[in-house]
N, C-alpha and C positions, 0 to 999 in steps of 0.2 A: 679430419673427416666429420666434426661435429659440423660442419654447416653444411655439409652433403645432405648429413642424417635430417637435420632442420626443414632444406628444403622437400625432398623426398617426403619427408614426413606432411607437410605441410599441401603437398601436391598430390597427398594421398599415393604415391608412385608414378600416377598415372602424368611422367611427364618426360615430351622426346630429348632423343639427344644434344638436339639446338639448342633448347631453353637450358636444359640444365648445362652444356659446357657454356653455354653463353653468361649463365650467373655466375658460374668455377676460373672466369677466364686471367683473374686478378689473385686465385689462389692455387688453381692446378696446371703446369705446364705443359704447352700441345701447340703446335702450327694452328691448330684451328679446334672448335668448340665441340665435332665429334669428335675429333682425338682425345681429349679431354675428358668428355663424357664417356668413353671407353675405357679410358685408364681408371676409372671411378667402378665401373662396370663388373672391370675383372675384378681390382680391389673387393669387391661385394659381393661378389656370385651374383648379383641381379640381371636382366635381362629386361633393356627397357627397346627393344624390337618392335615392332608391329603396335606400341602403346598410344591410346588415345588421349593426346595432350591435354590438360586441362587446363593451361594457357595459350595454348595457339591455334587448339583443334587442328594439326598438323597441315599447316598451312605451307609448310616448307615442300611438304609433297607436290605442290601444285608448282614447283621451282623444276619440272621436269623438262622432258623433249619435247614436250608438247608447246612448252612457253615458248621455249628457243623457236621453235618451227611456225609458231604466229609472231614474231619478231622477224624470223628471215622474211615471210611474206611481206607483212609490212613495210619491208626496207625495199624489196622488192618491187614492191605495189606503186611505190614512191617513185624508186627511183633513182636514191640519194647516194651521194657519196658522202663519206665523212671520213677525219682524222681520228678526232676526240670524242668522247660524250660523257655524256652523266646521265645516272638510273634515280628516280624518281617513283614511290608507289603509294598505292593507297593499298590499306587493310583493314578490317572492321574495329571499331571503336573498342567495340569490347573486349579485342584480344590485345590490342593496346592498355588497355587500363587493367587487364589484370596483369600484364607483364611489369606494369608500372608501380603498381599495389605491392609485387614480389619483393621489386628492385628497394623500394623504400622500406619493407619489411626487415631487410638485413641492411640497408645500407651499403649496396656492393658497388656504385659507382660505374659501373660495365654498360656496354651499349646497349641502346634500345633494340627490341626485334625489330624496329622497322628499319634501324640501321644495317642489323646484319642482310637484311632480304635484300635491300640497294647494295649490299656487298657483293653479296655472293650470287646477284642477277650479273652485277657489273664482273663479277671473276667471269663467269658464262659466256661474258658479250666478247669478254677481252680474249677468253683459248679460241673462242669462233669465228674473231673476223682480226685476233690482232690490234685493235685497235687502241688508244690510252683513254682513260677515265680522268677526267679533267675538272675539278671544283670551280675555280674560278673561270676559263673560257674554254665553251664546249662548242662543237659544230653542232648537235644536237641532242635532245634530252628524250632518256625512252622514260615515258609514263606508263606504268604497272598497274594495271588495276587488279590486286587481288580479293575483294569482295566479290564479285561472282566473276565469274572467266578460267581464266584469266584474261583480262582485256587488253591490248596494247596500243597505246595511240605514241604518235613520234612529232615530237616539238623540234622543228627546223628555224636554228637562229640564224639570223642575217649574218651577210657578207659585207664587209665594207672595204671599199677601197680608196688609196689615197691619194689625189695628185695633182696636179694644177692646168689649168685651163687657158688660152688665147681667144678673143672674139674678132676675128679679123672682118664683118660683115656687121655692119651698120643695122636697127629692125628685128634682132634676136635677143629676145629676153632671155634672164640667166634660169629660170625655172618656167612652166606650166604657167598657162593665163586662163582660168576657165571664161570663156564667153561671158560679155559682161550683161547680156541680155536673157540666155538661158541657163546660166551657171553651170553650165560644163553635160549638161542634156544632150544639146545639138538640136539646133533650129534650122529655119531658114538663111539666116543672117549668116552663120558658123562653118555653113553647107554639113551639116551633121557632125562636125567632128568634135563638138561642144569647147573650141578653144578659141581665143583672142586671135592669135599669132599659129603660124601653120610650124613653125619648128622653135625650140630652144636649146641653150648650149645645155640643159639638162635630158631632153629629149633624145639631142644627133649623140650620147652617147651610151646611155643607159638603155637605148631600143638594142643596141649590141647586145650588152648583158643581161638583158633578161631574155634575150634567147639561147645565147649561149648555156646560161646556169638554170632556166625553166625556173626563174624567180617568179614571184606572181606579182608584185610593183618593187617599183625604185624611188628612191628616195635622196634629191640631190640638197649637199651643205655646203654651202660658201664661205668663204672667211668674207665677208661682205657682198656687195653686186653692184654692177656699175647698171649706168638706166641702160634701156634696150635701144638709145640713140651713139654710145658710145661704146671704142671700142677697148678690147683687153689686150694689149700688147706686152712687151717686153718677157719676164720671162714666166710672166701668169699669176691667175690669182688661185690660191691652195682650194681644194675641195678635198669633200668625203663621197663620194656614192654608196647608199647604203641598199641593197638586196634582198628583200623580205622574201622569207622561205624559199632559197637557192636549194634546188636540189645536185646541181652540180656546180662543184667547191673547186675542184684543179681546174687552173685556166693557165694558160700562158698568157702573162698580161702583156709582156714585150711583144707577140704576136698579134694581138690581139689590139693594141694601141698603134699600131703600123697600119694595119687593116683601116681602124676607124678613122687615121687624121687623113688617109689616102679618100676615103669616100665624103669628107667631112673637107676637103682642099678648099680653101678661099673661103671659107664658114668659119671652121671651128677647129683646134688642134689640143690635145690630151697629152701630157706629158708628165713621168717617172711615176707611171703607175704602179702602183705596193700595196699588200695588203693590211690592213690596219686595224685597232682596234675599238670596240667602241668611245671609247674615255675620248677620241680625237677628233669627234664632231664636234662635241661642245670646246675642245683647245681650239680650234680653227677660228672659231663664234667669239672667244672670251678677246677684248680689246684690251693691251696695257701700254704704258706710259712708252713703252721701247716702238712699239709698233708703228709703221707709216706708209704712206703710198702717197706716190709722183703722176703727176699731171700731166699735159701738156693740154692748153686751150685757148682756140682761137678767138679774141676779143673783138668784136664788132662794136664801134659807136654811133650814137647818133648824130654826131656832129664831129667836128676835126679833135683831137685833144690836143691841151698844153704837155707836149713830150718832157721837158723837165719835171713833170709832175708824176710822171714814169719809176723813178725812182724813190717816189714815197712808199710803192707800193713794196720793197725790201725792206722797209721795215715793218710790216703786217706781221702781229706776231700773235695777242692773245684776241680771241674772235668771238663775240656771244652772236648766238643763232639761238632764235628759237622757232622751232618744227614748220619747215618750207610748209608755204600755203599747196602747194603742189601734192604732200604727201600726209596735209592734216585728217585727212579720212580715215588712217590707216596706224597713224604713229601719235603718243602721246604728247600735248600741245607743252611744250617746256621751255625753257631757255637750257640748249649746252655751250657748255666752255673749250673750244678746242684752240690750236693753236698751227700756226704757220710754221712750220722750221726751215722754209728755204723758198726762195721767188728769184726770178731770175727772167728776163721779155726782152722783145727783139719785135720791132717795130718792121710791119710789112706795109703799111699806107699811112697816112692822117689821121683815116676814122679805126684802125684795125691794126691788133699787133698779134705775135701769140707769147703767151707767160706761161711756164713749169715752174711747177709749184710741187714744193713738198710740204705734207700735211701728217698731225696726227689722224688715226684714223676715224671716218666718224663725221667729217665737215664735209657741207653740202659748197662745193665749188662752182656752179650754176648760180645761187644762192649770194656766195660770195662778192662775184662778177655784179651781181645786179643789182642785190640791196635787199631783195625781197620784202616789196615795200617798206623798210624800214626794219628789218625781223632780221636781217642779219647786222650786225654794226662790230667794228669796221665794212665798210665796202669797197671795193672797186670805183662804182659810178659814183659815189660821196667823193672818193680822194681825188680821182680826175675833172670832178665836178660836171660830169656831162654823163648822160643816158647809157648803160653797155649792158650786151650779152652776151652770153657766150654761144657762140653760132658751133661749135664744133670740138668736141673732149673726148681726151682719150685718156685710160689710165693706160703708163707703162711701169709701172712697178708698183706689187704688192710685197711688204716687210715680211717674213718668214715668224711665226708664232714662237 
């Protein structure tokens, strides 16, 4: 009891039953910090009821129905559904630093007040709506303001979903083009819609979701992207859609993915849609040594080629490219090192064949075919010794992360 008497003493008495079971909680036993402070209570014949804290200025009172009932509205207000959350607050500086001043005074080790408030908000949130309190991923976070209010603001984190995409239409770029004349304004040129391109495979499926969940933007992640002249076959290339401030979290995605590739037919098709978590945008982005995707491209020349010169191109293996003149606006002018891991062509005329090609990921195959003026080496048009483009690419297979 000497460090009852210590702090008592030291608090002048004047201090509630929070703070003291909360400094007791490492030496008095109790489910919780009033019990504690109770058992201290009786022990002592004192009555610390109705007392004005001289560490919290009973800030714990303001932990009432009233909070809860500007929390319902807010949820309310919103709109939102959720699973999980986390409580978050603020409280005045100075009743932080004197609870801080205590804690070091005896060296007791025990939680901060501002921990137990985020506790014992989040006990409140969990008897009233059921929900679990979640540290690492939350559907949303209440912030507490308890310096004057109590205030209640509600942080809505995105939704992200996982799956892979087909481009069966020629002319669709894989994300958002803003006008290259009014940077996404909308002019004349745009007819107001301030875009390059009238749809994308980012566009034909994230207009679903953000009406379904009343998200307020999307945000689409490719494990790569093919240009907006080719297309995405086979069984697709993986993506993330990510959902800024979804207020509605349950979707049926199996319905919901039916719906979209039926209105999206001969465009665009979405497939094993799941939900995911953040950490798997940047898995999707991150390229490694296992990783690959397959080709197929139709080679046009300029003139007839020597066909036994056809099979030099199987042994193309390691490729310096540095940054297509096509893309030097946008991407750092370097030399990379990629490599060929399979070719394989089938001769349709003289001037024209088509070759599947399997590649690490990363090599510009356009690029390859041509020479780009000399910026890729090996080439195509070097080994054949004559002029080539590639008139027509498709990727059919992206490698799984």
């Amino acid at each position: 009891m000497r460090l009852v008497e210590d702090i008592l003493n030291l608090a002048d008495g004047k201090i509630c039953k929070h703070c003291l079971g909360r400094k007791l909680s490492k030496t008095i036993e109790g489910s919780n910090n009033i019990e504690r402070a109770d058992k201290v209570c009786e022990e002592l014949g004192i009555d610390l009821d109705g007392v004005d804290c001289v560490i919290c200025n009973n800030i714990f009172d303001k932990l009432d129905d009233d909070l809860y009932d500007k929390i319902d509205a807010k949820i309310n207000q919103l709109g939102i559904e959720f699973n999980t959350f986390l409580v978050g607050s603020q409280i005045p500086k100075d009743i932080q630093k004197r609870d801080e001043e205590m804690f070091e005074e005896f060296d007791l080790g025990v939680e901060t007040i501002k921990k137990e408030v985020n506790r014992l908000i989040g006990l409140g949130i969990w008897e009233r709506y059921d929900k679990e309190a979640e540290f690492e991923r939350q559907d949303i976070v209440f912030n507490i303001d308890l310096r004057k209010g109590p205030k209640v603001r509600i942080q809505i984190n995105p939704l992200y979903i996982e799956g892979k995409y087909n481009k069966y239409k020629r002319g669709i770029p894989q994300t958002k083009w803003p006008c290259t004349k009014c940077k996404g304004r909308g002019c004349e040129e745009c007819n107001g819609t301030g875009k390059q391109y009238p749809e994308s495979v980012e566009e034909l499926i994230s207009e679903h979701f953000l009406k379904l969940t009343k998200g307020r933007e999307a945000k689409f992640h490719g494990a790569g992207r093919e240009d907006i002249d080719v297309l995405m076959l086979g069984s697709g290339r993986p993506f993330v859609l990510e959902i800024k401030e979804p207020r509605i979290r349950n979707l049926d995605l199996a319905k919901l993915e039916d719906e979209i590739n039926k209105i999206n037919e001969g465009k665009t098709a979405y497939h094993g849609l799941k939900l995911c978590e953040r950490g798997r945008k940047a898995e999707i982005k991150q390229s490694s040594p296992d990783t690959y995707k397959v080709y197929e491209a139709i080679v046009e020349c300029d003139e007839a080629f020597d066909a036994d010169k056809l099979e030099e191109l199987t042994k193309l293996n390691e490729i310096h490219q540095q940054t297509p003149l096509r893309v030097l606006r946008r991407r750092t002018d370097m030399v990379r090192i990629k490599h060929v891991l399979d070719l394989q062509y089938e001769i349709i005329d003289e001037k024209t064949f088509k070759m599947r090609i399997k590649t690490e990921g990363g090599l510009y195959i356009k690029e390859l075919i041509s020479g780009d003026e000399g910026r890729s080496q090996p080439n195509v048009s070097e080994i054949l010794g004559v002029g080539a483009i590639c008139e027509q690419l498709d990727v059919v297979e992206v490698s799984e992360k």
